[in-house]
PAVEX-881254 format. One line per field, with one value per residue (C-alpha): x, y negated, z; residue in three letters; chain. Coordinates in nm, 4 decimals, always signed. Layout:
<pts>
east	c(X;...)
north	c(Y;...)
up	c(Z;...)
r	c(ALA;...)
c	c(A;...)
</pts>
This chain:
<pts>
east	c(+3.4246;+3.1897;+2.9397;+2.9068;+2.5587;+2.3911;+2.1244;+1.8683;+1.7461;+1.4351;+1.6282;+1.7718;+1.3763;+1.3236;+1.4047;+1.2179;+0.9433;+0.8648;+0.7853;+0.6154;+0.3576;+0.2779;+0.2297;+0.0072;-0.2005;-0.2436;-0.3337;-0.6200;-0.7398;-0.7038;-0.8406;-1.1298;-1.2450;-1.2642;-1.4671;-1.7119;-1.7234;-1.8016;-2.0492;-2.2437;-2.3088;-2.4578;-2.2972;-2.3185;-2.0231;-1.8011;-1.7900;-1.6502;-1.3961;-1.2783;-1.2726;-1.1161;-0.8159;-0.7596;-0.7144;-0.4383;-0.2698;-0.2553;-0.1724;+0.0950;+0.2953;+0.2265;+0.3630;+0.6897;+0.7688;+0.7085;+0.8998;+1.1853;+1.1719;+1.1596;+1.4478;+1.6933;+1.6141;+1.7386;+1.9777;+2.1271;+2.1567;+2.3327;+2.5986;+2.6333;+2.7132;+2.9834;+3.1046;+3.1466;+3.2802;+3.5814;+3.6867;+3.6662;+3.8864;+4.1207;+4.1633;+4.1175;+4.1353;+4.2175;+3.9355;+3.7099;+3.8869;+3.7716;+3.4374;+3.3692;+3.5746;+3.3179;+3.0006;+3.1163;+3.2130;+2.8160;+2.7450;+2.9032;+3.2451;+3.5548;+3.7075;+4.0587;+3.8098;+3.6352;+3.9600;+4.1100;+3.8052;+3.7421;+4.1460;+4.0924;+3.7795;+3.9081;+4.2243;+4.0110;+3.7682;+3.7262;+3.4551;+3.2410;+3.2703;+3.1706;+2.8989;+2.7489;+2.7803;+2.7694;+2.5139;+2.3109;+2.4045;+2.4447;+2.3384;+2.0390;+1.8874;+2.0872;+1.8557;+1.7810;+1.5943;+1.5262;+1.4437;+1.1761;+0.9932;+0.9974;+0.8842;+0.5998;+0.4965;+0.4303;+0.3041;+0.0257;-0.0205;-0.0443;-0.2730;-0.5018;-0.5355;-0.7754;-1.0836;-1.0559;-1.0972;-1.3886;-1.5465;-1.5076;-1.6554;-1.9244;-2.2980;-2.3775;-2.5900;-2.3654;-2.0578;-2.0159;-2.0815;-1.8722;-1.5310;-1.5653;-1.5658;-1.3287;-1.0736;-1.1061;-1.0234;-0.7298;-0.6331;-0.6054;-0.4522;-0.1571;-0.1430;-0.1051;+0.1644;+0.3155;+0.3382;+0.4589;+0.8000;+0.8351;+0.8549;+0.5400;+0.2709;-0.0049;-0.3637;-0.2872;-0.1121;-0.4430;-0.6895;-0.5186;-0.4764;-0.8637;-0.9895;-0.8811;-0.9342;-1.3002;-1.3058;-1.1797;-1.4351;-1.7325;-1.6255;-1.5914;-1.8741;-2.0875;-1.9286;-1.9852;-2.3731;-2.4349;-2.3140;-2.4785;-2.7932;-2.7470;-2.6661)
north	c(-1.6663;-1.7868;-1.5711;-1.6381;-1.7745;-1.6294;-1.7503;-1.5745;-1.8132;-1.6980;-1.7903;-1.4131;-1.3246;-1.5258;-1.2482;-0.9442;-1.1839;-1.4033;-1.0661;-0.8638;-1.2003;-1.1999;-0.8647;-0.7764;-1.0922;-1.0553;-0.6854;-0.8032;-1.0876;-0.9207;-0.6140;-0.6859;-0.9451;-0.7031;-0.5047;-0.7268;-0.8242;-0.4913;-0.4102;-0.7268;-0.5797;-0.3215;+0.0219;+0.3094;+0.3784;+0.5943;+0.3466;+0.0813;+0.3071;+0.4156;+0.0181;-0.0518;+0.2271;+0.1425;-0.2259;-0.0898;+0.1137;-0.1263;-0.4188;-0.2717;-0.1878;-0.5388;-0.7031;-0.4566;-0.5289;-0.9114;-0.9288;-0.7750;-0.9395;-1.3047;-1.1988;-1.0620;-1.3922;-1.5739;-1.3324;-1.3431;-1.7631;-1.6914;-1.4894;-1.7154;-2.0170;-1.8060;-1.6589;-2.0439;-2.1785;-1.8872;-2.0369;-2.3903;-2.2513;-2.1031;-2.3734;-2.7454;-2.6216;-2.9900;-3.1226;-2.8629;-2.9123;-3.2972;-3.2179;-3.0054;-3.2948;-3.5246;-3.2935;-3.2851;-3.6696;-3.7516;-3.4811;-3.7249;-3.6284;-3.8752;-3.8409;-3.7040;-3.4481;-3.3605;-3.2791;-3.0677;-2.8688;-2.8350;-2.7092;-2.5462;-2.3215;-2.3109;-2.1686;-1.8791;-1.7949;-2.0442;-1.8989;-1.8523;-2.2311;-2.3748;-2.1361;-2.1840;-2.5785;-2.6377;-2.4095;-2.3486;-1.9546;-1.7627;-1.4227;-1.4986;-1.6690;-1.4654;-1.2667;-0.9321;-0.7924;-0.4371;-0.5060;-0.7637;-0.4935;-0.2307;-0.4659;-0.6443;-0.3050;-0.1217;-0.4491;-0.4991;-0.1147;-0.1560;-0.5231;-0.3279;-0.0029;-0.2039;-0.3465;+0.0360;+0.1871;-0.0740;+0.0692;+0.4251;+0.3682;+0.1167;+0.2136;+0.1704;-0.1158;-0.3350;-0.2672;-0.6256;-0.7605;-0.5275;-0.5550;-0.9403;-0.9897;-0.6681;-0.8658;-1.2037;-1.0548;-0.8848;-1.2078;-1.3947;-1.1415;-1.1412;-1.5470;-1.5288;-1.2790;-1.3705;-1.7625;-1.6118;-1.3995;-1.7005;-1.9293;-2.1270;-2.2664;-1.9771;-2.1694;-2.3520;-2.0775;-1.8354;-2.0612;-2.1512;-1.7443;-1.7244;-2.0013;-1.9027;-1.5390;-1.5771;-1.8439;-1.6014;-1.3381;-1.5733;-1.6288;-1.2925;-1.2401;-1.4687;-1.3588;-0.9805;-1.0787;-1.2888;-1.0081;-0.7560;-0.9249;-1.0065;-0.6663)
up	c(+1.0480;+0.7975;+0.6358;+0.2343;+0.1803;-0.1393;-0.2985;-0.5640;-0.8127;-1.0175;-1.3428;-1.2427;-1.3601;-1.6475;-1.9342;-1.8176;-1.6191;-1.9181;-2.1540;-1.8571;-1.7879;-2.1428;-2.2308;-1.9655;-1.9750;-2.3621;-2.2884;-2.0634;-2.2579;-2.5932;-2.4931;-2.2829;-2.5241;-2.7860;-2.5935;-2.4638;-2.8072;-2.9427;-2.6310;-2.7249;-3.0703;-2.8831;-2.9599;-2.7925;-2.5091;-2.6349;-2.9633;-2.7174;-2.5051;-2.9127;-3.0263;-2.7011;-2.6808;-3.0688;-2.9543;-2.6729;-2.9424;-3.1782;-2.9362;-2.7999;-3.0756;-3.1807;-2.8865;-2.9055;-3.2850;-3.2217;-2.9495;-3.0920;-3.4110;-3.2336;-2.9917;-3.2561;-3.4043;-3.1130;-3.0407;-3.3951;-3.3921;-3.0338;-3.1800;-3.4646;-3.2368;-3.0340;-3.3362;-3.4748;-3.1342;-3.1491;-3.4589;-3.3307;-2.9939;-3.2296;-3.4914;-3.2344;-2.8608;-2.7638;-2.9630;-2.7770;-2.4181;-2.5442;-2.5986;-2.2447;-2.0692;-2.1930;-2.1312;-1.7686;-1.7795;-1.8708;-1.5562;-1.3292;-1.2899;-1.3171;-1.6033;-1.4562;-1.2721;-1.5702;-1.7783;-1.4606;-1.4601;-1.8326;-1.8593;-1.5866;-1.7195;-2.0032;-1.9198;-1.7606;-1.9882;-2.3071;-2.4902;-2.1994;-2.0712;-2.4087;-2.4199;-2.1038;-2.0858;-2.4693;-2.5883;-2.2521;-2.2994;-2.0059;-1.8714;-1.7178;-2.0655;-2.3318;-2.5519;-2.5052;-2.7715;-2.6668;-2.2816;-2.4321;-2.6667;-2.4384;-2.1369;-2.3717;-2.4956;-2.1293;-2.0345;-2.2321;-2.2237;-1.8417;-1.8950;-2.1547;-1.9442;-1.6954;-1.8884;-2.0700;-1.6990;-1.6631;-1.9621;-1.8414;-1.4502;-1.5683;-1.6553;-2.0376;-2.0065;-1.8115;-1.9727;-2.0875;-1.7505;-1.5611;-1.8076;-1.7971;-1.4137;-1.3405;-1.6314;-1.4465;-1.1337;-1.2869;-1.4693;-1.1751;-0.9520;-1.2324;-1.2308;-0.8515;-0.9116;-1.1775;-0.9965;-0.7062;-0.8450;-1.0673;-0.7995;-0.9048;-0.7731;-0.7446;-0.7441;-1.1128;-1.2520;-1.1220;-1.2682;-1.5606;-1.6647;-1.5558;-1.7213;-2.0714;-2.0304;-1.9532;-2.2700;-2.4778;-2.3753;-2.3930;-2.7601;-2.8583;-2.7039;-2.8422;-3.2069;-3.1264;-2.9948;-3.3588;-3.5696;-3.3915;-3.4757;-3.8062;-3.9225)
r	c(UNK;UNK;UNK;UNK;UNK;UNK;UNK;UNK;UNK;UNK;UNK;UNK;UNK;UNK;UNK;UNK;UNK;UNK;UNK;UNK;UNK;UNK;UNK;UNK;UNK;UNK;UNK;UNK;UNK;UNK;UNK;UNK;UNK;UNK;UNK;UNK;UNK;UNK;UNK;UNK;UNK;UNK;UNK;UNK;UNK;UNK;UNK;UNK;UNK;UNK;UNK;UNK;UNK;UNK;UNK;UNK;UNK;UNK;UNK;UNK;UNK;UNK;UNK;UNK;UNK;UNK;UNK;UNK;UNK;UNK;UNK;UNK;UNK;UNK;UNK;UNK;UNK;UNK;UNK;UNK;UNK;UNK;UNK;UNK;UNK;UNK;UNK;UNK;UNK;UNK;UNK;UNK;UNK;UNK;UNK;UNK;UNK;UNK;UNK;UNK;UNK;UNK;UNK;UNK;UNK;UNK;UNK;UNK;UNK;UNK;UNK;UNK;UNK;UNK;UNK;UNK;UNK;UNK;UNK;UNK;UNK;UNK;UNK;UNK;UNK;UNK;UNK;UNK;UNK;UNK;UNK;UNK;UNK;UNK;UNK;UNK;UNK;UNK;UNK;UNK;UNK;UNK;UNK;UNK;UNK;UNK;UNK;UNK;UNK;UNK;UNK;UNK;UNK;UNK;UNK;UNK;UNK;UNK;UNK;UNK;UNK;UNK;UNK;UNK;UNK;UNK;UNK;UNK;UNK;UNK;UNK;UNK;UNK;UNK;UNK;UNK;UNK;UNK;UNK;UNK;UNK;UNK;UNK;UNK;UNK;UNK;UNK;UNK;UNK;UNK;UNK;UNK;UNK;UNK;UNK;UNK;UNK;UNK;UNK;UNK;UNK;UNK;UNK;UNK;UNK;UNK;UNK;UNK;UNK;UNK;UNK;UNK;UNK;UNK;UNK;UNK;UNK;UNK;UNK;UNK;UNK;UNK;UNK;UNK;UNK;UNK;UNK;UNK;UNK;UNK;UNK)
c	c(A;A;A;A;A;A;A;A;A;A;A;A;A;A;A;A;A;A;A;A;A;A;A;A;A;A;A;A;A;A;A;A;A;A;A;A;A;A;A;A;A;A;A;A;A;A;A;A;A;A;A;A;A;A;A;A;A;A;A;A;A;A;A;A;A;A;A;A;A;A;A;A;A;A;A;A;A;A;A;A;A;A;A;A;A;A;A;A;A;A;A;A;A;A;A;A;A;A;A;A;A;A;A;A;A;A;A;A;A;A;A;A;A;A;A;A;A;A;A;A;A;A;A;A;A;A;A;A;A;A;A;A;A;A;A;A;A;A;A;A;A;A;A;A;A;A;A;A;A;A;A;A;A;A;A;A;A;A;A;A;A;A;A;A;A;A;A;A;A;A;A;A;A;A;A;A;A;A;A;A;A;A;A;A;A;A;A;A;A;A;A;A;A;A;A;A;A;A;A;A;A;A;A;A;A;A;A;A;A;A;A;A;A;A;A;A;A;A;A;A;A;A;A;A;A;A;A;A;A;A;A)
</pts>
């Protein structure tokens, strides 16, 4: 007898792994240049651990009302296409059983093929055909706005939690030094990860997460340093 053979495709990932990758890498880079900003104007600690758990606070609710609010939006023009593509099922159904027969036609399939198969699907579950193979909506991509704030906001809370435990364990006068190089390590141990349960290659996704997080700290950086000395 032979045994079904399943697959798991990392387009299973893509809705909670796309807003988890973000939010924590914005939640290290974010935070950790605003700290090594604010260290290089040179105030005292506890200043920095404040600026810094402000910038968590702050970021975090930022990344959960963004997310949601550019979700819904997709979200809301998703259910406007299936809500128009009922109406076309209801009013032409051989003008849309047209229109999938010649999606699948351009796919490869003989024309008699592609009619059997759009009737076929069609006859099973309309609405869901059209939608998958004329508007690219299925249930691996469909939007999700509530699983995307929630999963940005812990994110980045988890992402901006590290450079604020750097700032805590690190002697005064090295704070700068010591949240930069424990961030870069983070940043590229999330690249790696985030490459790997993605399915991606893990050396360009590692330096590429690297390379801007330490440009965005040597910017702040240098902007935190030139204000500090001018006031």
């Amino acid at each position: 007898m032979r045994r079904l053979h399943r697959e798991r495709h990392q387009m299973q990932r893509i809705g909670w792994l796309r807003a988890a990758v973000l939010g924590a890498n914005d939640g290290i880079v974010s935070t950790a240049s605003l700290i090594v900003g604010v260290a290089a104007a040179a105030p005292a600690q506890s200043e920095v651990l404040l600026a810094g758990t402000a910038g968590l606070v702050a970021g975090a609710m930022s990344m959960a009302a963004g997310e949601y609010v550019s979700v819904s939006s997709q979200s809301d023009t998703e259910q406007a296409d299936l809500a128009r593509e009922r109406i076309e099922l209801k009013s032409s159904p051989a003008a849309e059983e047209d229109e999938l027969t010649n999606i699948y036609v351009k796919r490869g399939l003989a024309a008699s093929l592609a009619r059997q198969v759009a009737r076929e699907l069609m006859a099973k579950d309309a609405l869901a055909a059209h939608a998958k193979d004329e508007l690219g909506i299925s249930e691996f991509t469909t939007a999700r706005p509530v699983q995307a704030a929630l999963t940005s906001a812990l994110s980045f809370s988890a992402g901006a939690a590290m450079p604020l435990l750097a700032v805590a364990l690190s002697p005064a006068v090295h704070v700068v030094l010591f949240v930069a190089l424990s961030s870069l390590a983070y940043l590229a141990f999330l690249g790696a990860i985030g490459a790997r349960v993605g399915g991606a290659g893990v050396l360009n996704a590692t330096v590429r997460v690297t390379f801007w997080g330490a440009f965005a700290m040597a910017v702040t950086a240098g902007i935190g340093f030139l204000i500090g000395k001018a006031v």
